[in-house]
N, C-alpha and C positions, 0 to 999 in steps of 0.2 A: 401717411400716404394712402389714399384713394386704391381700393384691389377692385381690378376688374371684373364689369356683373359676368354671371355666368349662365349661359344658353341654356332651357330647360332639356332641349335636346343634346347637350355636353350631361348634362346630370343623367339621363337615360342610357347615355353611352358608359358614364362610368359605372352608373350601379352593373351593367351588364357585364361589361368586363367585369367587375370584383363576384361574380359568379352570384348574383340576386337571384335565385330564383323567384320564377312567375305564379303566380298563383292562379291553381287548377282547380276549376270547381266540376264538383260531379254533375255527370248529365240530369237533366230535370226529367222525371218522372212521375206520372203520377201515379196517385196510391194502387188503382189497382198495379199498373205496373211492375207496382216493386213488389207487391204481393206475387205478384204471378214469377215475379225472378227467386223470389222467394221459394218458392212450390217448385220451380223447375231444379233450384243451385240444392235442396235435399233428395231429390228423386225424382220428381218429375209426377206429375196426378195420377197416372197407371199404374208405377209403383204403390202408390201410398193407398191406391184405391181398392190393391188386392189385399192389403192386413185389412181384416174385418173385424180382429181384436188382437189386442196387447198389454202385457202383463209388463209394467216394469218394478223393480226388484230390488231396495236399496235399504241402506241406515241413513237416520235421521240426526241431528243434534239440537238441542237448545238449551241456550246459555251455560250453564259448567256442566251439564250432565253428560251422560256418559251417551255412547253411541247408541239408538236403538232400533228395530226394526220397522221397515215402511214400505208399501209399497203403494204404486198406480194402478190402477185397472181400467180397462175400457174397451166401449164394444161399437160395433156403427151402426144404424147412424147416430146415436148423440144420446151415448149412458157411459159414465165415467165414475169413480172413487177412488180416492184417497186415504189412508188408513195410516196413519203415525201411532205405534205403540208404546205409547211412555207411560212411565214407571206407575204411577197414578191414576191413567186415564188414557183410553183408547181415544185418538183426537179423528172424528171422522169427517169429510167432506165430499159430499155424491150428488149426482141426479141422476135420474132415472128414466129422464126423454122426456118428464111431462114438469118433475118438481126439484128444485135444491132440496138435500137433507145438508143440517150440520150438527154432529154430536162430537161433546155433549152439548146438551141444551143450555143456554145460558141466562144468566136469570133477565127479568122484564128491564132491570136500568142497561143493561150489556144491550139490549137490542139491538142499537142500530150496528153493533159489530156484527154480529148473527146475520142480519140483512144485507149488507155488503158481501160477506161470503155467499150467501145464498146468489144474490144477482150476480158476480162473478161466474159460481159454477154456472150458470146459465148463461153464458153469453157466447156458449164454442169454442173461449179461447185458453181458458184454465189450463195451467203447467206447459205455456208456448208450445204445444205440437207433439209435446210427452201422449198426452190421450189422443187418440182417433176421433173423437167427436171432435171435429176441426172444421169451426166455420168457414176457414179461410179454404176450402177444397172446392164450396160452392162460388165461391166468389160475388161480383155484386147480386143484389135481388134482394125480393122477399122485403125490399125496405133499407136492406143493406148496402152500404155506401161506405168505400175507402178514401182518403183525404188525405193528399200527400199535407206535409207541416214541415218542410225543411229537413235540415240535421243539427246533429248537437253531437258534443262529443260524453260518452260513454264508460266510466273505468277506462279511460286512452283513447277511446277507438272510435272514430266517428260514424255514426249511425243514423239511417233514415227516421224519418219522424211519420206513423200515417196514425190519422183519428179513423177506426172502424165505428160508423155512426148505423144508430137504430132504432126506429121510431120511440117513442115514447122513453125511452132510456136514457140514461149516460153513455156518452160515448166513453170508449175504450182505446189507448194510446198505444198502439204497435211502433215496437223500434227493431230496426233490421241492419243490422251489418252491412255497412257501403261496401265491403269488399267481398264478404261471403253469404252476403245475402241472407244468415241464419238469423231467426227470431229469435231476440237477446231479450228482451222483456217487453211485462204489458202493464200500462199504468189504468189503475181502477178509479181513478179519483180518491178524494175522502170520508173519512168521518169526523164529526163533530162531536166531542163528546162532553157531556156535562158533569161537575163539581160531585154532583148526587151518585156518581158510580162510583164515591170510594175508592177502588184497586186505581182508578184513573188519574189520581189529584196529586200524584207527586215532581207532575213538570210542570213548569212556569206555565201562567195561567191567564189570559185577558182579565179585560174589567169584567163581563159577565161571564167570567168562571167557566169559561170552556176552552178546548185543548183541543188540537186536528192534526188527525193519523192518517199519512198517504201508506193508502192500500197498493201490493204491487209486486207482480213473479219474473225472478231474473231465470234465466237458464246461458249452461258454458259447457265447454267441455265436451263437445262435436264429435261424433263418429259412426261411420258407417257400418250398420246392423241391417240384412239382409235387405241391401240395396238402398237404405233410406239413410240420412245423418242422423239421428239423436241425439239431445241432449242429455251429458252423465252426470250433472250438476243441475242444483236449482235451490233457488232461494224465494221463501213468500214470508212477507211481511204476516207478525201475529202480536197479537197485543194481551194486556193480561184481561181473563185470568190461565190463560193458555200458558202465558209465561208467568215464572212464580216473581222474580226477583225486580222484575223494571216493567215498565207499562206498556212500551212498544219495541219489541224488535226484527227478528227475524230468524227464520228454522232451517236450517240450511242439510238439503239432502245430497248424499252420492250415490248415484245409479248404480250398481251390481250387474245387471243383467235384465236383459230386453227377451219377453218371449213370446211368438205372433202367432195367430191364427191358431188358438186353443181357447177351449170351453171354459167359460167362465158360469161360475155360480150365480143365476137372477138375484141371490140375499143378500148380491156383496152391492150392490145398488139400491136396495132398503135401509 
């Protein structure tokens, strides 16, 4: 027997009755937009514009090692370092308003790793919003241009997408919390690295012998420190020979304690 056809408009009624929910997309913004909901949903520009410098204060870990000390530094407008003290070797990452430093120095096939942190620290946006030198304060200019790019979803949680673009560069991937607006990480692009760097040949490998490492800082772990949110967590992608045991992973720090508007030492930026 023959069932009768059924009305597209019967199908609409019944999924709504069986409780369908509709599906809600977030308002369309553009990138400066969400930047600027961004900079309001942690403080707000006045806030952020009165810390002139900030010391943040934490242990570091990589791969089985034991916990050790690290901290951020930075000062406005636009001089920052990082300081991981492990066991072997003081792991340093600065600029200084004019140059990236990265120590230690790494040998000539390591290069293009060296090089990608160097233009990282130079682009304003190293450790999401941990350092004061924060491009995102001036907003577009200078050549500076944000670019909304949708969402994706995140470790769960769906997140705006914006390219911060700048002349002659790579652009830089800012993702921002649909719901609280905090900067959850920023994607560097890659490296490419060849056969000939040894520590680097023990992942599968193309036909001409090269391997690619996405560069890339998360930050979590939200809270309010003298009117501003910060981040007490963060993770950056490092590859060997920073790590002893595998080629590429990641350093994962906890914040201790945030301290603003004290004198910092010009030699911790050398």
């Amino acid at each position: 027997m023959r069932l009768p056809a059924i009305s597209f408009s019967i199908i609409l009624l019944l999924a709504s009755a069986a409780g369908v929910p509709a599906r809600i997309d977030k308002p369309t913004l553009t990138g400066a937009e969400i930047v600027s909901k961004h900079l309001e949903a942690v403080g707000g520009k006045e806030a952020l514009t009165k810390i002139k410098s900030r010391i943040a204060i934490g242990t570091a870990r990589k791969e089985e090692d034991a916990a050790v000390p690290m901290a951020i530094v930075s000062e406005a407008p636009n001089r920052v370092s990082a300081i991981y003290q492990f066991v072997d070797f003081n792991w340093q990452m600065s600029y200084d308003g004019g140059k990236p430093i990265f120590r230690p120095v790494l040998t000539r096939a390591n290069a293009p790793v060296m090089l990608k942190y160097q233009d990282m620290l130079s682009t304003g946006t190293m450790f999401n919003g941990i350092s004061v030198y924060n491009v995102l304060l001036a907003g577009e200019g200078d050549g500076v241009k944000f670019e909304a790019k949708g969402t994706k979803k995140l470790r769960g949680r769906l997140v705006y997408l914006v390219d911060m673009k700048r002349p002659k560069s790579e652009a830089v991937r800012l993702s921002f919390d649909t719901e609280t607006f905090m900067w959850v990480r920023s994607d560097y692009g890659n490296v490419r690295l060849s056969k000939e760097m040894g520590q680097f040949t023990n992942r599968s490998e193309s036909k001409d012998q090269e391997t690619t490492y996405d560069f890339y800082v998360e930050t979590s772990e939200f809270k309010e420190v003298d009117g501003v949110k910060l981040p007490y967590k963060i993770e950056i992608t490092a590859v060997a020979p920073i790590l002893k045991h595998k080629n590429v992973g990641t350093i994962i720090a906890t914040i201790n304690e945030y301290r603003h508007n004290v004198a910092i030492d010009p030699q911790m930026f050398q």
